[in-house]
PyMOL commands that place a pseudoatom at each C-alpha (Angstrom):
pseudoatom trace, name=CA, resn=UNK, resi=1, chain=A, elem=C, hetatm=0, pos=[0.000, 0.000, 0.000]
pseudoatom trace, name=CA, resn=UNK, resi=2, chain=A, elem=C, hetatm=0, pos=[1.360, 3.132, -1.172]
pseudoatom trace, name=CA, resn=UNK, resi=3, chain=A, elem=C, hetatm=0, pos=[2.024, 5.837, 1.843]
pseudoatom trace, name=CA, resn=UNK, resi=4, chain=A, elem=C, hetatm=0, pos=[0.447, 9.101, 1.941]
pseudoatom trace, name=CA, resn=UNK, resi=5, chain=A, elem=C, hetatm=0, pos=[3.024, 11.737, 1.903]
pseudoatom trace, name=CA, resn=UNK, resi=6, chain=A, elem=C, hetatm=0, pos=[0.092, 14.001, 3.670]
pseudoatom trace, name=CA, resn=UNK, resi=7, chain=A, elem=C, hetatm=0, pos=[-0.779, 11.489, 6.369]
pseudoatom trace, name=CA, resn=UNK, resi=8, chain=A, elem=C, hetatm=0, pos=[-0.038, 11.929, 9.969]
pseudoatom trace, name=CA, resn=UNK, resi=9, chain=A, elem=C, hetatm=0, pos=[1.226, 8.794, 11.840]
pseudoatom trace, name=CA, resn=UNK, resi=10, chain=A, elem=C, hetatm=0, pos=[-1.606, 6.674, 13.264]
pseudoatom trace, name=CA, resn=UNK, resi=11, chain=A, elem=C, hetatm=0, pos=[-0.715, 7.653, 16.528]
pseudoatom trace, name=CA, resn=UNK, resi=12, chain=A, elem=C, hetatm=0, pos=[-2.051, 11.369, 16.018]
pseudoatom trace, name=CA, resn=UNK, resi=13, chain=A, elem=C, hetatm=0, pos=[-4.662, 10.509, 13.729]
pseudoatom trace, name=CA, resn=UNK, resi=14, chain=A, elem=C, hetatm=0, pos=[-7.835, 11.201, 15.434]
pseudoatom trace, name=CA, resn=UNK, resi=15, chain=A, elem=C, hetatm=0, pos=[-11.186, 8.791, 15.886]
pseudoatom trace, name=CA, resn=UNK, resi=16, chain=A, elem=C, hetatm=0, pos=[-13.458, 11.289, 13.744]
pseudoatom trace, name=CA, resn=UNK, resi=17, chain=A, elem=C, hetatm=0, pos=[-10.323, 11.448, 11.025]
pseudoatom trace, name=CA, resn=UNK, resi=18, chain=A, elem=C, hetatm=0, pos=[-10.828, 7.802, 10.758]
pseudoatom trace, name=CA, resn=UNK, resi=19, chain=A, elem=C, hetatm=0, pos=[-14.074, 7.545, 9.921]
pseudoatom trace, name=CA, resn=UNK, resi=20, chain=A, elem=C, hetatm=0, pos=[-14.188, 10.292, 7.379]
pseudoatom trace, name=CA, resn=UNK, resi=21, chain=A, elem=C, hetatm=0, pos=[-11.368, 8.230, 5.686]
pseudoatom trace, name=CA, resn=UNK, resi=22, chain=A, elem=C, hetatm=0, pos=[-13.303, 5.306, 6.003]
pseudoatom trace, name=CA, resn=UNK, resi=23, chain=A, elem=C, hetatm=0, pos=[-16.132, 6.788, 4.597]
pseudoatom trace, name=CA, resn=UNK, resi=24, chain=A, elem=C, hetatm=0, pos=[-14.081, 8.283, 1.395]
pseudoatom trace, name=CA, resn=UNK, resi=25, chain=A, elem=C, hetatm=0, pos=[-12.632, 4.904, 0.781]
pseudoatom trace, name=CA, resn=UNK, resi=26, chain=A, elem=C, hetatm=0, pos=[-16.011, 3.654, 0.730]
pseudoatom trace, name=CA, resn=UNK, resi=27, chain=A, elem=C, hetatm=0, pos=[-17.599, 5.953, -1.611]
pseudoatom trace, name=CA, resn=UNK, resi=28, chain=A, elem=C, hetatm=0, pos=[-14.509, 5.520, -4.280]
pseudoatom trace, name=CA, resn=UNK, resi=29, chain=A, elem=C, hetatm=0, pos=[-14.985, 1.749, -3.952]
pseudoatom trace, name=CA, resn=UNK, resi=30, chain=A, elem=C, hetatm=0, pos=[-19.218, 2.140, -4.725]
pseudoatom trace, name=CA, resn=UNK, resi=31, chain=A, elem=C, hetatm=0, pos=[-18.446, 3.589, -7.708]
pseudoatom trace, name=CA, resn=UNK, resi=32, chain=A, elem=C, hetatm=0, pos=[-17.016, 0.234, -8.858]
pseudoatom trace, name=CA, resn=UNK, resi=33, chain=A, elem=C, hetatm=0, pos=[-14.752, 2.445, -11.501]
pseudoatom trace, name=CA, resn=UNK, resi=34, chain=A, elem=C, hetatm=0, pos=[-11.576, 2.150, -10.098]
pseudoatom trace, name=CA, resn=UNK, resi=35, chain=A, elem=C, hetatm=0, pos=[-8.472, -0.441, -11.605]
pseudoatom trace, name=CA, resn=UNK, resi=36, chain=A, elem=C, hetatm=0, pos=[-8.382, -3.990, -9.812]
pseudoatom trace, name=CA, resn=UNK, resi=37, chain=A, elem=C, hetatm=0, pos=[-5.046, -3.229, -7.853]
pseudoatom trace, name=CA, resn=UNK, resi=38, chain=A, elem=C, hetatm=0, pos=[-6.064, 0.265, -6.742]
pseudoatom trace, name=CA, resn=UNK, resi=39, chain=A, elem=C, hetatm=0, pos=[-9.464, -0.875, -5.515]
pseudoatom trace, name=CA, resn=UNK, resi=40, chain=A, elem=C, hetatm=0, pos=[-7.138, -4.122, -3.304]
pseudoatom trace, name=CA, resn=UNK, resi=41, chain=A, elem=C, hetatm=0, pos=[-4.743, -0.712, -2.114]
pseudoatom trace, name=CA, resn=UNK, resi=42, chain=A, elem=C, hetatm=0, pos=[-7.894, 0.952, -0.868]
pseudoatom trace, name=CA, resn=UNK, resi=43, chain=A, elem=C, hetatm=0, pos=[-9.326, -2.354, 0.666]
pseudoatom trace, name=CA, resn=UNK, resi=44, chain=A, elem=C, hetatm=0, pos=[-6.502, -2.861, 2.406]
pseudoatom trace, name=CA, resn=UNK, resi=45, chain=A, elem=C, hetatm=0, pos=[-6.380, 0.729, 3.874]
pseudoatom trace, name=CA, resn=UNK, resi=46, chain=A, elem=C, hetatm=0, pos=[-9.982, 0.331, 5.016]
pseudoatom trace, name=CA, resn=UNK, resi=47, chain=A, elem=C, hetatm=0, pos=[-9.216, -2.612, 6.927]
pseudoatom trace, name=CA, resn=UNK, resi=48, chain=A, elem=C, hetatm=0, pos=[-6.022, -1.268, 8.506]
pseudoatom trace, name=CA, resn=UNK, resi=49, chain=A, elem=C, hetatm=0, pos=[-8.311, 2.007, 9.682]
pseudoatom trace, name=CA, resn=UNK, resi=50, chain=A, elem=C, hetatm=0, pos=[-11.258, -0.194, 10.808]
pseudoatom trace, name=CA, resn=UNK, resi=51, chain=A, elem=C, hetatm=0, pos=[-9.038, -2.016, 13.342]
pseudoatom trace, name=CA, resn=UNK, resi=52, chain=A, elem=C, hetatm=0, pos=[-7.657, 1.563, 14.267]
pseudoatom trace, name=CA, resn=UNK, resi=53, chain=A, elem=C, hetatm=0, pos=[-10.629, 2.801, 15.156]
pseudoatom trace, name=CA, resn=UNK, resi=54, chain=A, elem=C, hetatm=0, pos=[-11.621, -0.366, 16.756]
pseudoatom trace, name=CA, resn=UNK, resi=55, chain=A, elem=C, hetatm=0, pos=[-8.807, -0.306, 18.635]
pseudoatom trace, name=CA, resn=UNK, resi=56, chain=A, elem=C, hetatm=0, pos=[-9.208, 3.172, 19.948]
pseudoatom trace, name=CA, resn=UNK, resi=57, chain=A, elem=C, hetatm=0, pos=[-12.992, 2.166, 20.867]
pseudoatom trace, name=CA, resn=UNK, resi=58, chain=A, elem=C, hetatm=0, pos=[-11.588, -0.380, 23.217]
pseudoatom trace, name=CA, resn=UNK, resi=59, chain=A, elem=C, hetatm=0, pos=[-9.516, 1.725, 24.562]
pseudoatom trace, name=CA, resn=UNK, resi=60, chain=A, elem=C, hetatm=0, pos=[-12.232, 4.435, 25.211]
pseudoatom trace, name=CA, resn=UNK, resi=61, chain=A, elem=C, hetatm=0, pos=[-14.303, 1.660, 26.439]
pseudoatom trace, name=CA, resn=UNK, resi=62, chain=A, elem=C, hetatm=0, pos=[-11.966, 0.402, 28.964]
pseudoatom trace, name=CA, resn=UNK, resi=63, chain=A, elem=C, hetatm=0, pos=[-11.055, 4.007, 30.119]
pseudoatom trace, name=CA, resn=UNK, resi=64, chain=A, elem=C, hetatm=0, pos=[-14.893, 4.883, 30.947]
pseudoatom trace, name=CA, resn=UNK, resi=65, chain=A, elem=C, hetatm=0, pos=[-15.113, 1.332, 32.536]
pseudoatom trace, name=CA, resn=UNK, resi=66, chain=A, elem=C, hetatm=0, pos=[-12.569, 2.889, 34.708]
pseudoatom trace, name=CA, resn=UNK, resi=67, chain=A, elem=C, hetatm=0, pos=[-13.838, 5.573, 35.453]
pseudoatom trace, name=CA, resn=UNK, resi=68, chain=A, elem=C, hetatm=0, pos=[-17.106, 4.362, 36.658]
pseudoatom trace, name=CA, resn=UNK, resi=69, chain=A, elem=C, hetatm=0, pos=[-15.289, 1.951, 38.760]
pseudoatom trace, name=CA, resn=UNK, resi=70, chain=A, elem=C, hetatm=0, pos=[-13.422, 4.590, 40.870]
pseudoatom trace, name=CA, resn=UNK, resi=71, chain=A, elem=C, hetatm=0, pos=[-10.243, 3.956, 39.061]
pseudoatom trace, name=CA, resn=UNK, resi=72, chain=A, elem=C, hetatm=0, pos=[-8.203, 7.109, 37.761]
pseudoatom trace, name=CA, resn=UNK, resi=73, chain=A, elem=C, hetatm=0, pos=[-6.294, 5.441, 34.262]
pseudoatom trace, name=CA, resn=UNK, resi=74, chain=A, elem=C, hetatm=0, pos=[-3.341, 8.049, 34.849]
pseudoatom trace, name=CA, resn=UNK, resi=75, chain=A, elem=C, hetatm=0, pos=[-2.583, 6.223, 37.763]
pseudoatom trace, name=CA, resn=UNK, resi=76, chain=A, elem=C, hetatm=0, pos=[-3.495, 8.875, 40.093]
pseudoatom trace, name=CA, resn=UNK, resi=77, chain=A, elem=C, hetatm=0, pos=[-4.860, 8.160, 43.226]
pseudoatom trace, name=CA, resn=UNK, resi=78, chain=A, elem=C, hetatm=0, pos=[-8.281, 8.745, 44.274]
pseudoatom trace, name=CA, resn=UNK, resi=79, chain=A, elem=C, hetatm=0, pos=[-9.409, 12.112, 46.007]
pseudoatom trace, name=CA, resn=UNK, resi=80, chain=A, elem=C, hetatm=0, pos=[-11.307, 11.253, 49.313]
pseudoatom trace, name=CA, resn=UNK, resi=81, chain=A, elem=C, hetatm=0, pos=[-14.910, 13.098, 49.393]
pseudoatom trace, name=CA, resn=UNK, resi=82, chain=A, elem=C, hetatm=0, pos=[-14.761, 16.447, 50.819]
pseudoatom trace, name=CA, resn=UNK, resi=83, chain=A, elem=C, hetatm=0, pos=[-17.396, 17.658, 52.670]
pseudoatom trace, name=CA, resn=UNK, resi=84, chain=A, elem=C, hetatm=0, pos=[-18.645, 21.170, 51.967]
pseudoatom trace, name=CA, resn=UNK, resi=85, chain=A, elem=C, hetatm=0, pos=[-20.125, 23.034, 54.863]
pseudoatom trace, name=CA, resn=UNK, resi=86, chain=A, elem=C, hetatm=0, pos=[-24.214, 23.873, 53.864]
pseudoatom trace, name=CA, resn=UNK, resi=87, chain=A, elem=C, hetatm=0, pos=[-24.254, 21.725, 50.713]
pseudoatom trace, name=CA, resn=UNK, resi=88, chain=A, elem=C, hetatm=0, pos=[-27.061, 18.781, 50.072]
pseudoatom trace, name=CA, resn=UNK, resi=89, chain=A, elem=C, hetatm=0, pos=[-28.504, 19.755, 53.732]
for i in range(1, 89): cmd.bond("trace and resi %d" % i, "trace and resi %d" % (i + 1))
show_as sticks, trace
zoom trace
């Protein structure tokens, strides 16, 4: 697959960035006009995005499952309640 002298390393590239790639790729492949190996090169970067952004779902996944659970992902350690004088009474 041919590298994109514009493209920022996957590391950087943001959810939202995926999809609208994903989406592009898609539309070129619809139009079913595109040469044999060109439509494989764009296959094979919609694949290599999809598990991106799957990946990065997981990840988001696991860091709100986190969160709910108490758990600070930064490693941080929890902040014990403070009580405010005059609030919730």
């Amino acid at each position: 697959m041919p590298a994109q002298s514009d493209a920022a390393p996957e590391e950087t590239v943001g959810f939202e960035q995926i999809l609208d790639r994903l989406r592009a790729i898609v539309d070129q492949l619809e139009k079913g006009d595109l040469p044999l190996e060109r439509s494989l090169e764009l296959f094979e970067e919609g694949i290599r995005l999809s598990r991106l952004g799957a990946g990065r779902l997981d990840a988001a996944e696991k860091r709100i499952e986190q969160l709910l659970a108490g758990d600070d992902p930064t490693g941080q350690p929890r902040r014990a309640a403070v009580d405010v004088p005059g609030a919730g009474t």
